[in-house]
N, C-alpha and C positions, 0 to 999 in steps of 0.2 A: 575402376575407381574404387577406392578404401571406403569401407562404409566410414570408416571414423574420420574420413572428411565429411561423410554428408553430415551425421549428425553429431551435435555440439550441446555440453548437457550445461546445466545453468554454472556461472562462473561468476568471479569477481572483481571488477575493475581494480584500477589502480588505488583506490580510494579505499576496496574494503567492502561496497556494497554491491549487493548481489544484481548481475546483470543477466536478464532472459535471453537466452539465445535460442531461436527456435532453428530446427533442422532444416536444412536446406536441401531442396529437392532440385538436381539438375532439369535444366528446362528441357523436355522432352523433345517437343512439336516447334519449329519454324511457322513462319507465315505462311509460307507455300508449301509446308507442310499441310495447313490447318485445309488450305483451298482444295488442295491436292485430295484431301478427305470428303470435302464437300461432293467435289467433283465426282469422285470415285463414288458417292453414294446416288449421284444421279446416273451417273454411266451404267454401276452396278444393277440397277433398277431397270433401266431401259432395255439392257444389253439381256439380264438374266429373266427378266418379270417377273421378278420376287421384290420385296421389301427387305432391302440391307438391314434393316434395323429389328426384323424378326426373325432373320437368319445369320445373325451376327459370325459364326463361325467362317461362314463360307464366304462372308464378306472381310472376314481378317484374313482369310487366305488370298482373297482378290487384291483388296488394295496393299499388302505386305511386299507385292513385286512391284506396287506404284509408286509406293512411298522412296525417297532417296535419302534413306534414315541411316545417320553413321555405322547407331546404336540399335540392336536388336529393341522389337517392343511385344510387348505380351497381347492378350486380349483384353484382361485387363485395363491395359492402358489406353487401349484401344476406343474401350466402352465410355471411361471415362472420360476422355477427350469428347465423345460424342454425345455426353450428358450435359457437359458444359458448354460447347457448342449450342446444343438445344435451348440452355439454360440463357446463354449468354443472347440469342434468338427471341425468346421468351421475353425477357427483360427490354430490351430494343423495340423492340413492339409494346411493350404496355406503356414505355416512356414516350413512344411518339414524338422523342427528340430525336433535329438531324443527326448523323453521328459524324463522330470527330475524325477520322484518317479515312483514307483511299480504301486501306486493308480492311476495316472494319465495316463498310461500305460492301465491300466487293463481299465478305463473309455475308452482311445482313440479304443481300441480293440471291445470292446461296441458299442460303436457311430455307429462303423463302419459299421458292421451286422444292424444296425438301417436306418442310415442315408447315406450308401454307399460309398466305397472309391474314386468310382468314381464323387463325387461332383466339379462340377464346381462353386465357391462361385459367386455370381450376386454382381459386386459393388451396394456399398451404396445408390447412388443415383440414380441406374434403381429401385431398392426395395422401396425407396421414391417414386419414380414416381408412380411405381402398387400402393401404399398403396394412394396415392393423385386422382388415377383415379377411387378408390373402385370398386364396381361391381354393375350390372343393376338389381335393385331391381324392384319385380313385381309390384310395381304402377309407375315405371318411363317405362317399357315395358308395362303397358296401356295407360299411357298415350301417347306413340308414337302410337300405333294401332289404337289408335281412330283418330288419323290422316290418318290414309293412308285408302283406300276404303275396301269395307267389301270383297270382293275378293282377296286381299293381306290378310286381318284376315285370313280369311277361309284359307289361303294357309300357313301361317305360323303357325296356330292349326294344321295344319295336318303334318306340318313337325316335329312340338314337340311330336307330340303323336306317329309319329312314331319312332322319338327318343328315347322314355320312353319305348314305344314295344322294342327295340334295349337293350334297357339297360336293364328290365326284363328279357328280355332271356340272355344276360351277367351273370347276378346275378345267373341265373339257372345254364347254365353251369357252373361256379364256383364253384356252391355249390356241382353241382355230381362229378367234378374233384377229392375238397375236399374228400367226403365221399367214392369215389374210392379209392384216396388213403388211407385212414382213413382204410378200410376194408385188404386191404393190407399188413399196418403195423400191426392190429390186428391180423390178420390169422400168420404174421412172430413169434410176439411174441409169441399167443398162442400152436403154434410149438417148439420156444425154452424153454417156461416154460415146456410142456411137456415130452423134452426131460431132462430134468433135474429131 
């Protein structure tokens, strides 16, 4: 597609007065695209035990062989799709109005299992505030430690490392949880296939 179809700079009707045309962005995403999305982030979830939405990469590679998208799509558009999604989630819920079509229905029921019914939405301007205060990148955390004496280093290395020890054996038990139950449902199936 020509970009100089998508976008149209301001013109002037037949009259003389100046008409705004704003750019036109072809629609990316179908309906059963959007589901398709949905879907794929609880699949992705269940299937990998990760969170799609904090491993975005590896979820743009999963659902990119689900999606039956004419048109190549980026990450990008990917993220974005899934902001609005969230947003449009978000909004449905704090309206507590029934919603209007099947599709939108079927999306809000999605969200749900996703992003929980239980959301309490954060006004606009605490989320401004987090996003204005960002977070302690590891050269702004050296460059505080080299202020304080090496005996606060040494004590605050040993408290991260024993956090990372903490969080490794997290990770493990998770993963034998997973694979308990994993072996569980295997053995259920392999029982009903049998008996059939």
């Amino acid at each position: 597609m020509d970009l100089e179809n998508l976008i149209v700079a301001d013109s002037e009707d037949q009259d003389g007065q100046k008409v705004d045309k704003r750019s036109v962005q072809p629609q990316v995403w179908t309906e059963e695209q959007e589901i398709c999305i949905l879907n794929g982030l609880i699949k992705f979830s269940t299937k990998k035990g990760i969170d799609p939405l904090k491993h975005k990469k590896r979820f743009f590679s999963y659902i990119r062989g689900s999606l039956a998208v004419e048109e190549e799509f980026t990450l990008s558009q990917l993220n974005d799709k899934l902001k609005s999604l969230q947003k449009k989630f978000k909004n449905n819920l704090n309206k507590g109005k029934g919603i209007s079509t099947p599709h939108e229905n079927r999306l809000f029921e999605l969200s749900k299992k996703i992003w929980g019914d239980d959301i309490k939405c954060v006004p606009a301007t605490t989320e401004a505030n987090i996003e204005k205060f960002g977070e302690l990148g590891e050269n702004k955390i050296e460059q505080v430690l080299e202020q304080l004496g090496e005996a606060k280093r040494i004590e605050f290395k040993k408290e991260w490392d024993e956090l990372q020890i903490l969080e490794l054996k997290l990770t493990v038990k998770r993963a034998e949880l997973v694979q308990f139950q994993s072996e569980i449902m295997l053995d259920a199936m392999m029982k009903k296939f049998a008996t059939n």
